[in-house]
N, C-alpha and C positions, 0 to 999 in steps of 0.2 A: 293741488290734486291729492299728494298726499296726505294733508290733513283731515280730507274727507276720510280719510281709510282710518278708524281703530286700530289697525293694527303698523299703519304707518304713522301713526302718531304716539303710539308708543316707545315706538323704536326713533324717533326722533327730538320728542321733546318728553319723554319720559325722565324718572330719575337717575339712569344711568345713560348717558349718550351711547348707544351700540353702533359704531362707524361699519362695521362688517355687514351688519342687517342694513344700513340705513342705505350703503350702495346696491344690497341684493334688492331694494325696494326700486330705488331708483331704475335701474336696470331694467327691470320688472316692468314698470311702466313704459321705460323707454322703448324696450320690446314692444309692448302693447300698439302704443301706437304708429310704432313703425309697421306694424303688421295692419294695423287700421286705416292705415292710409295707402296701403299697397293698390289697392282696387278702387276704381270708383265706390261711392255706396249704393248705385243706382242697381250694381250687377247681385244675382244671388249670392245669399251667405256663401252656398255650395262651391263656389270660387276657392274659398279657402282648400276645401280639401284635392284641388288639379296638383298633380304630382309633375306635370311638362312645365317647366321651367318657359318654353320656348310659349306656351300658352298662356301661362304666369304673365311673362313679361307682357305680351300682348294686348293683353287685360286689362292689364294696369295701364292702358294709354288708352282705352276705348272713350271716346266723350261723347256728350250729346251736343247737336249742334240744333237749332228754330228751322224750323220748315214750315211754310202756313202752302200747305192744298189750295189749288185753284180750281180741284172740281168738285170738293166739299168746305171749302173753308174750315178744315181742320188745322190745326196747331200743333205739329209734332217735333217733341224733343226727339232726334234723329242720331240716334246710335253710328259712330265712326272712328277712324283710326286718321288723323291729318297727314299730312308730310311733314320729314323732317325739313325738308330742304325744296324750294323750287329749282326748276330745272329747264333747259329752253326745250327739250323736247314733251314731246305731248305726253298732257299728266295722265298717268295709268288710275284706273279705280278698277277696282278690284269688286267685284258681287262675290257671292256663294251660292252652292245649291241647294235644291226645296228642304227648309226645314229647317235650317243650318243656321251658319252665322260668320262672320268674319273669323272668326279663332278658327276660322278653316288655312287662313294662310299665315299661321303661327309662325310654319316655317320659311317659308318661299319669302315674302314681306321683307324682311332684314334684310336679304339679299340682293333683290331688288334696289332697297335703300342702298347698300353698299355701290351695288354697281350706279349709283349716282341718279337713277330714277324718281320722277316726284309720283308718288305713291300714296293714293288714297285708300281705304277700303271699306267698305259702307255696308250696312246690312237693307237688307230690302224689306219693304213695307212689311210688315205682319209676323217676320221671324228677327231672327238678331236680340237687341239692348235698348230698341228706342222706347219709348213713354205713349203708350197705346194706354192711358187709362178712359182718355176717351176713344173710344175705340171708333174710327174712324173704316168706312169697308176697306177691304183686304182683296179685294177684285184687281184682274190684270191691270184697267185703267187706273186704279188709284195708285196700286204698285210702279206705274209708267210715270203718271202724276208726279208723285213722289220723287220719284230716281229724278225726274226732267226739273222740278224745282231745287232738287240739292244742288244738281248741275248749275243752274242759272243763277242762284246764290252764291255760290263757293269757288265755283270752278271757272266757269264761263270764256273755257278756250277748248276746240275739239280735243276730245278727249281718246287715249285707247281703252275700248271698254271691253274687260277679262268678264269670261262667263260659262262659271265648269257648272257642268250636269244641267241641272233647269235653269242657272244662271241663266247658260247661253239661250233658252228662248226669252229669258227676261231683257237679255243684251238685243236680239232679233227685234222681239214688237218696239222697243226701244226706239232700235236706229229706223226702220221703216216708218215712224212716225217724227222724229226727231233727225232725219240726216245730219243735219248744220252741227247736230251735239257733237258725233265722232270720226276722228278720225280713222283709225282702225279698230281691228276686230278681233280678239280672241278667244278660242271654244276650247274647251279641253273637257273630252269623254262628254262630248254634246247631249242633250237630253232635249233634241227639239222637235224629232214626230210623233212624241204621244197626240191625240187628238184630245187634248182636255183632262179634266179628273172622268169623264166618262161618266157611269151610273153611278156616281156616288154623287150626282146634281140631284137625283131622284130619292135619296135618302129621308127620313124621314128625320128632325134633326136631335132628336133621342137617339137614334141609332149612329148617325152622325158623330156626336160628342160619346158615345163610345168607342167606335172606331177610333178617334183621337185619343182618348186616354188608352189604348190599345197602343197606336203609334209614339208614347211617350213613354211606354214601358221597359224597363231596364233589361228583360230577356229579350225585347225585340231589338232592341236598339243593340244591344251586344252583336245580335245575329247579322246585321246590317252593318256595324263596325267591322266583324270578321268576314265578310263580303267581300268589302269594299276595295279589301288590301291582299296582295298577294300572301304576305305571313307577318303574324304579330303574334309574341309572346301573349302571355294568358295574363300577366301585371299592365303591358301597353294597352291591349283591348279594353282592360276594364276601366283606363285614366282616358284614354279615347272616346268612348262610350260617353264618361262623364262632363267632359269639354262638349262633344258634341250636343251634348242633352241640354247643356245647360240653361239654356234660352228656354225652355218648356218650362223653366219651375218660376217665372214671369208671370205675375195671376190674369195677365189676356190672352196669354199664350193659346190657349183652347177655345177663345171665340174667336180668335181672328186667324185659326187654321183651319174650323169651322165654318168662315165665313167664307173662305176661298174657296175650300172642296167643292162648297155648295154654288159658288158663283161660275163654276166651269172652268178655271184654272187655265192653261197657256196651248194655244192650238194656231202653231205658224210656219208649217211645213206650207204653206202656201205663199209665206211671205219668202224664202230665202233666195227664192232666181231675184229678187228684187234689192238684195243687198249691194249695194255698189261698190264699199268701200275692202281695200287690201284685209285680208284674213288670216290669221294661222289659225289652222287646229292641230291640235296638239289632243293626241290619244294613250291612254295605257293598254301593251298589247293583251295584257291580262286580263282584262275587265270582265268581268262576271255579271255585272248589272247591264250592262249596255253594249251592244254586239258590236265588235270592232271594226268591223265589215261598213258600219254606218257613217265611219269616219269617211269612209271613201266615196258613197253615195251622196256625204254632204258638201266633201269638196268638189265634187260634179257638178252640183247646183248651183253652188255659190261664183259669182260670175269672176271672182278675181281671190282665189285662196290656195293656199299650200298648205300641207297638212308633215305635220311632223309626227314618228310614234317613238313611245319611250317604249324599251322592252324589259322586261320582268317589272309589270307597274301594274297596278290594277285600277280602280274607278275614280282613285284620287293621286292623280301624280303630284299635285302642288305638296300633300301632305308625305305620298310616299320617297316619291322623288324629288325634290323642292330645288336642288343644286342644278339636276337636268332643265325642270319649266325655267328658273328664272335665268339663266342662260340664253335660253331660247325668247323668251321675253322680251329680255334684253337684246339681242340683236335685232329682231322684229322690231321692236321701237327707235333703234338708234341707227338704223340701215338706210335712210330718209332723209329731208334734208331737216332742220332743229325749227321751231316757228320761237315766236319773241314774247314776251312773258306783260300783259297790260299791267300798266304801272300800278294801275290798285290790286293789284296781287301782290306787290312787294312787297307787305309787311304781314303779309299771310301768318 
């Protein structure tokens, strides 16, 4: 390697041996690729410059896993985070909300693993790290599709399935079409009565793919960061901002968010009297995006849930508060009796 380098080849088979230069070279490249192999290569350059360690590390474990679609026979390399460890109680997978990506549970995650949970977390059809070159629709059904094949591949014992902000109507059409998949249910700062993307089905799709480059801009997305969370310095908001963005700098990023707006987007406030299985929601009293009021309306509905609230949290407790959710997680999962692990998961 060095001797591709001029300037490493002088310094080592020149005619004075320089021992001092020839370790700073060495070094040098050692650096180099310890820093090049930090991350997938799949993820943007822009990885490099996340300053959260806690997002860093995350990162660096994100893989793609084969999915082949059975309602388009698409082929998608599937963006996720595996378990360390299986466990006999039911494996958690983890969604995120619209937009987003799994570096939403940067910090809750680890803890989780600690407290000895088998822990997946997966990005959902159209946002996240997967391999959308063919771009495949980005519609509720395919995003269902999707989630229900990873399942049936990888996981294939009920599952608890987390679902903060629009996750949790991603977790809803889910289990109302898929029961068998889960065993329980968790929402946190639910995001399930919008009625759809609404008038932006009627968009004209030039104005559409503005909109979207609109929603991937760095003053919005800051505004939306400082939202989200009850208080963050002015250096977290802007390393926050850039985690969370990151997924947008993915060159499908803006057809297949495009493709969604336009396909009518998640409308299942009709489905949740129908959910059967145990629930928590778990709320931040803070929330400024989503009225807290609706944490109590949804456990009304839901025929079997208890709802928990963090206080001083706002739209993202897994990020704000990460120690309280996975706690509460964790007990929710472990409170039960344990199921048995099929022997082809063994060597997972």
């Amino acid at each position: 390697m060095l001797a591709a380098s001029p300037s490493g080849a002088s310094a080592i088979i020149g005619t004075e041996f320089n021992w001092k230069r020839t370790r700073q070279l060495l070094r040098r490249n050692h650096d180099f690729r310890v820093r090049a192999s930090e991350f997938p290569a799949f993820l943007p350059k822009q990885v490099e410059n996340i300053k959260d360690q806690s997002a860093r590390n995350l990162a660096s474990r994100i893989e793609r896993l084969p999915v082949s679609l059975s309602l388009t026979k698409n082929h998608i390399m599937s963006s996720c985070v595996k378990p360390k460890n299986l466990s006999k109680t039911s494996p958690l997978v983890l969604l995120h909300g619209f937009d987003s990506s799994l570096l939403e549970w940067r910090y809750a995650l680890p803890l989780l693993e600690e407290a000895g949970l088998e822990t997946w977390a997966f990005d959902v059809l159209g946002w996240g790290f997967s391999d959308l070159e063919n771009l495949p629709p980005c519609n509720v059904a395919s995003k269902r599709d999707h989630l229900y094949q990873f399942w049936n591949t990888y996981i294939r014992r009920p599952m608890t399935l987390v679902g903060p902000s629009l996750g949790a109507a991603v977790a809803i059409d889910f289990v109302v079409n898929y029961p068998e998949a889960v065993d329980k249910l968790i929402f946190i700062d639910a995001s399930v009565y919008a009625e759809g993307t609404g008038n932006l089905t009627k968009l004209p799709k030039v104005m559409a793919y503005a909109g979207v480059y609109l929603l991937k801009s760095i003053p919005l997305r800051l505004y939306a960061t400082s939202l989200a969370f009850t208080r963050l310095s002015w250096n977290t908001c802007v390393d926050w901002t850039n985690i969370g963005r990151l997924h947008c700098l993915l060159p499908w990023w803006e057809d297949a968010t495009v493709d969604f707006m336009i396909s009518g987007g998640y409308n299942v406030g009709s489905f949740i009297q129908h959910v059967k299985q145990k629930t928590l929601v778990i709320w931040g009293e803070n929330d400024q995006i989503i009225d807290s009021k609706l944490s109590v309306r949804l456990q009304g509905e839901l025929p079997n849930a208890i709802i928990r609230q963090i206080p001083d949290c706002g739209h993202i407790p897994h990020v704000e508060k990460p120690a309280a959710v996975s706690k509460l997680i964790t007990d929710f999962v472990q409170v039960d009796e344990q199921v048995d692990i099929p022997a082809g998961l063994a060597c997972l």
